[in-house]
N, C-alpha and C positions, 0 to 999 in steps of 0.2 A: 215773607217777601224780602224781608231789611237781611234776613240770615240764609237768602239764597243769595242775594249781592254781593254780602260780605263776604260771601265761600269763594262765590267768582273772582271778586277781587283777591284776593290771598291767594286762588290755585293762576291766576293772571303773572301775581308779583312773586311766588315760586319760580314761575315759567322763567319769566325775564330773568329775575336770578341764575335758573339754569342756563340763558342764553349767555346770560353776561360772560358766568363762568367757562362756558364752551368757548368766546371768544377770548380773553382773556388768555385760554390755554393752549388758541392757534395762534394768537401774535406770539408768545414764548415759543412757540416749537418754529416758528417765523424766523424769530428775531436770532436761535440756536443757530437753523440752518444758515442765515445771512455771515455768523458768526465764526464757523466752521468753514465758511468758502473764502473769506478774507483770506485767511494764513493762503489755503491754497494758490489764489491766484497770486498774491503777491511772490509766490515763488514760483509760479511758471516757465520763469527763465532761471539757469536751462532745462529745459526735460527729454532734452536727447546730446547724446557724446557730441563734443564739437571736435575738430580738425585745425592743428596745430602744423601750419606750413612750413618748413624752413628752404629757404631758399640755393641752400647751399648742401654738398654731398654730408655722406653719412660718416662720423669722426669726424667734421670742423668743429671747432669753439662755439657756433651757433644750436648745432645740432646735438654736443653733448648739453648746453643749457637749456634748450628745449625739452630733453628729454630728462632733466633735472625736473622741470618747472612744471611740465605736463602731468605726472606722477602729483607733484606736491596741491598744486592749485587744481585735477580732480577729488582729493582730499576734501578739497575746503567746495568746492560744487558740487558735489555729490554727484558727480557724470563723469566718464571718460575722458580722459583730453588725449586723441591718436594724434600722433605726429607722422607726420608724411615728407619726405623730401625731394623737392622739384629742383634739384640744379640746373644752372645752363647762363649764360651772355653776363657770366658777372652778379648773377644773383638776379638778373632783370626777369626771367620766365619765373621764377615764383612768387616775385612779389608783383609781377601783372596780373594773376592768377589771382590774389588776394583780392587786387586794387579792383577787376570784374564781379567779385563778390559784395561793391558795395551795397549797405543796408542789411548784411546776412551777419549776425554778433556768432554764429555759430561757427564761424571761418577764421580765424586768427593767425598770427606770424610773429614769427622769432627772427630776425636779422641782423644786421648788423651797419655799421657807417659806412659798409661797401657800399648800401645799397641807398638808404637815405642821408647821405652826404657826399658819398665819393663821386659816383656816377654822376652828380651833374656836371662835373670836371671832367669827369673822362670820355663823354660821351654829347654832342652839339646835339640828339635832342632822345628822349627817354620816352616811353610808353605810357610813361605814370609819374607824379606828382609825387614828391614826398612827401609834402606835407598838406596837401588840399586830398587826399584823396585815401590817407587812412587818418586812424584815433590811434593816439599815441597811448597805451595802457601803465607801464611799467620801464623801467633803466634794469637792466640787470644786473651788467658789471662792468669791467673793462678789463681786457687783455692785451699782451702783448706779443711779438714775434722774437725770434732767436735765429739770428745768423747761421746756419746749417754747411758743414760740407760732410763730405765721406771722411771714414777714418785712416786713406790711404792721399788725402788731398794734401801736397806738401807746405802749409799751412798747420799752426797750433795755434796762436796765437792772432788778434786781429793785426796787431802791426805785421808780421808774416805776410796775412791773409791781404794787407792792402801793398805791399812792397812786392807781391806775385803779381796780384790784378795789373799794377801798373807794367809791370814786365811784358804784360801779353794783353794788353788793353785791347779792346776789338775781338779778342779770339775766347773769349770766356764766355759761357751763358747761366741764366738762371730762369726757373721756372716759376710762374706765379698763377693764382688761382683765383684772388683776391685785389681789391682794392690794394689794402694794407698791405700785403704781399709784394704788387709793382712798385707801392709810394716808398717803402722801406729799400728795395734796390736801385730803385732808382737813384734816388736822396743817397744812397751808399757811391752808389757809382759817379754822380756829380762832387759831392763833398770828399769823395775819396780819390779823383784825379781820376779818372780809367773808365773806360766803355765795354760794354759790356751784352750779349742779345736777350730779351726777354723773349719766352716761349710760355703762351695762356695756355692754363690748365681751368677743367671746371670747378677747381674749391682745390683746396689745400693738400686733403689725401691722395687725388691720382698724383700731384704734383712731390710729395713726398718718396710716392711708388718710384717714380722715374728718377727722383736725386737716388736713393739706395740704388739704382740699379745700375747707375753713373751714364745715363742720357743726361743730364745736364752737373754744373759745374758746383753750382751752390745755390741755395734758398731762404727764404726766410720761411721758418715752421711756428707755429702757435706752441705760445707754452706749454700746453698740457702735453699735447704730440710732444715735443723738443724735449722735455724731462723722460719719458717712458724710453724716445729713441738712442738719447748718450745713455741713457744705465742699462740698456742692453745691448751696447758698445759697437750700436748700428751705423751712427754717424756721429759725430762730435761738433758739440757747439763754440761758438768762436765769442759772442755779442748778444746780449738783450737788447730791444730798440724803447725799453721804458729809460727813463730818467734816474733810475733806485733796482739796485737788485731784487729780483724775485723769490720770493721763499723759495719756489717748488725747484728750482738751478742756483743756490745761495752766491754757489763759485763763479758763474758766470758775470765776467764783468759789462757795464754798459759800454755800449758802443761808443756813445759820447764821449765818456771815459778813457777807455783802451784804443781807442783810435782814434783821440785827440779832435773828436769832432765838436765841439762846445753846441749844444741846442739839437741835436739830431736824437728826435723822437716821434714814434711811432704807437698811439696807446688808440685802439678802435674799441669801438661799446658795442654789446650786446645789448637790444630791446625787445619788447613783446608789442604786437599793437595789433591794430582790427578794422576793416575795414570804414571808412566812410559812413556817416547817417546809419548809424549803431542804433542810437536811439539813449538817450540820456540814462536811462533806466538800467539798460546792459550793459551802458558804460562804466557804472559804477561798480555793479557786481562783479564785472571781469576784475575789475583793478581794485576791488576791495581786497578778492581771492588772490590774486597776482603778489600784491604787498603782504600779506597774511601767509603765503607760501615764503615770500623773501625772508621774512621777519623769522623763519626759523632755523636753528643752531645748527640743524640738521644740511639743511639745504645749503647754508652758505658753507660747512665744510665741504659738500660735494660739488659745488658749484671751486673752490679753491684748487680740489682737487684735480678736477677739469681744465686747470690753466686759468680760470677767473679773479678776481678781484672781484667780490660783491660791492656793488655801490644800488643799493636799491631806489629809486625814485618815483612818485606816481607818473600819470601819466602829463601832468604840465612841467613835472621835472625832464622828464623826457621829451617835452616838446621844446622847453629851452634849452637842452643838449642838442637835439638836431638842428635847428635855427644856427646857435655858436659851430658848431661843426662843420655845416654846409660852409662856411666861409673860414672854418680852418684846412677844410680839404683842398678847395680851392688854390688858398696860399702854398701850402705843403707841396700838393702836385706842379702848381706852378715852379718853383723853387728846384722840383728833382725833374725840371724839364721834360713832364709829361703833357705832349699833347691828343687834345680830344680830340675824338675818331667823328 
């Protein structure tokens, strides 16, 4: 009887042994699976291409940095970044397009001070919010403009070029596409004695099209444009509107300079940013990737060679660049006698 018990008891405490160990070896294939899903879902985002808007035509300053930054920050996300361009009203249709995207991190924009600083000078009331109504990601750089005529404009010189204006004050035009663009002729045509018509273009390149074709008088071109244009001796430049000569035009003297303007400058930023109620999480990974595309050798020579200045900043350096900005546009367009529409 005592060695029938003890058999039970011993094939009992077997059993439970093998239960123990049967359990034992489902919390670890448990605890695996738990283990293997972390990494996943913490990368989640992204898991499909996002869409890179710029707001401005194809060949401006924004849209060559986009198409810098698109390239380098899918790199660092491992998804596609397509850039699309919506031009039209000064940059306002694509970055309304953006601004209808809030909550979507997979929607982003490349722009410039036309759009989140200039505009609320230029225009008594806007569609969208600059700054309530996107996430401010990245600074990319700053560019400048270049005094532009034809190589038949009898003009070499800026003192020339402002001793003609005055001659025929009223009867000159130029064409602008931009913010930057008006602010800079404007500011030219006040501080330089002489009036002059402006004719809106949608961004920079159609407005380039029509100076070569001599429908208008003279423009201000973005650096990158204005280098490629004098060394294929399509138009010649007169004035940079930075404070410091440019590598990519070394010979180009500033305006302030060569046309005795003391404080006439014209220096607009390129930024990246993203819709509204991102969500903390996508916030960071866009602008980790953002800064981590800036941060290379590669990228800031291509981005110099586009007419840029790298100046890379997160995204609350860029939120206190557009803050100081909205109220240097302000003053500026004030100042070159531009009034809102």
């Amino acid at each position: 009887m005592m060695m029938t018990t003890m058999g039970a008891i011993a094939r009992r405490t077997s059993c439970e042994a093998g239960l123990s160990g049967l359990c034992w070896m489902v919390v670890a294939s448990l605890a695996c699976v738990v283990m293997l899903a972390q990494p996943a879902h913490a990368q989640t985002f992204p898991t499909k291409p996002l869409r890179l808007i710029v707001p401005f035509p194809a060949g401006s300053a924004s849209d060559s940095a986009a198409r810098i930054l698109a390239k380098a920050m899918g790199e660092e996300l491992k998804q596609p970044v397509v850039v699309e361009n919506k031009p039209g009203a000064n940059g306002i249709l694509g970055v309304e397009q953006v601004k209808l995207a809030a909550g979507d991190p997979y929607v982003l924009l490349v722009t410039a001070s036309t759009t989140h600083a200039a505009n609320l000078s230029l225009y008594k009331q806007l569609p969208y919010d600059p700054v309530k109504d996107f996430t401010p990601l990245a600074k990319i750089g700053v560019t400048a403009f270049v005094l532009m005529v034809r190589p038949d404009f009898p003009a070499a010189t800026m003192q020339e070029f402002l001793a003609y204006a005055r001659q025929r004050s009223g009867k000159l035009n130029y064409a602008h596409g931009t913010a930057g663009m008006l602010a800079s002729a404007s500011l030219l045509a006040k501080m330089g004695g002489f009036a002059a018509q402006g004719i809106a273009y949608k961004g920079n390149p159609p407005a380039l099209i029509d100076l070569m074709g001599g429908v208008v008088d003279f423009s201000f071109v973005d650096v990158g444009n204005a280098a490629v244009q004098m060394k294929s001796g399509k138009l010649k430049g007169l004035g940079v509107t930075m404070l410091r000569r440019t590598v990519l035009a070394p010979e180009l003297p500033t305006i302030a300079e060569a046309g005795n303007m003391p404080g006439f400058e014209i220096v607009p930023w390129v930024g990246l940013l993203a819709p509204a109620n991102i969500g903390n999480d996508a916030r960071d990974t866009l602008m980790k990737a953002a800064m981590a595309a800036l941060g290379k050798s590669e990228v800031k020579a291509q981005l110099t060679t586009a007419g840029l200045d790298p100046e890379p900043l997160d995204g609350d350096g860029l939120a206190r660049t557009i803050d100081a900005d909205i109220k240097l546009w302000a003053r500026v367009l004030s100042e070159a006698g531009v009034q809102p529409e």
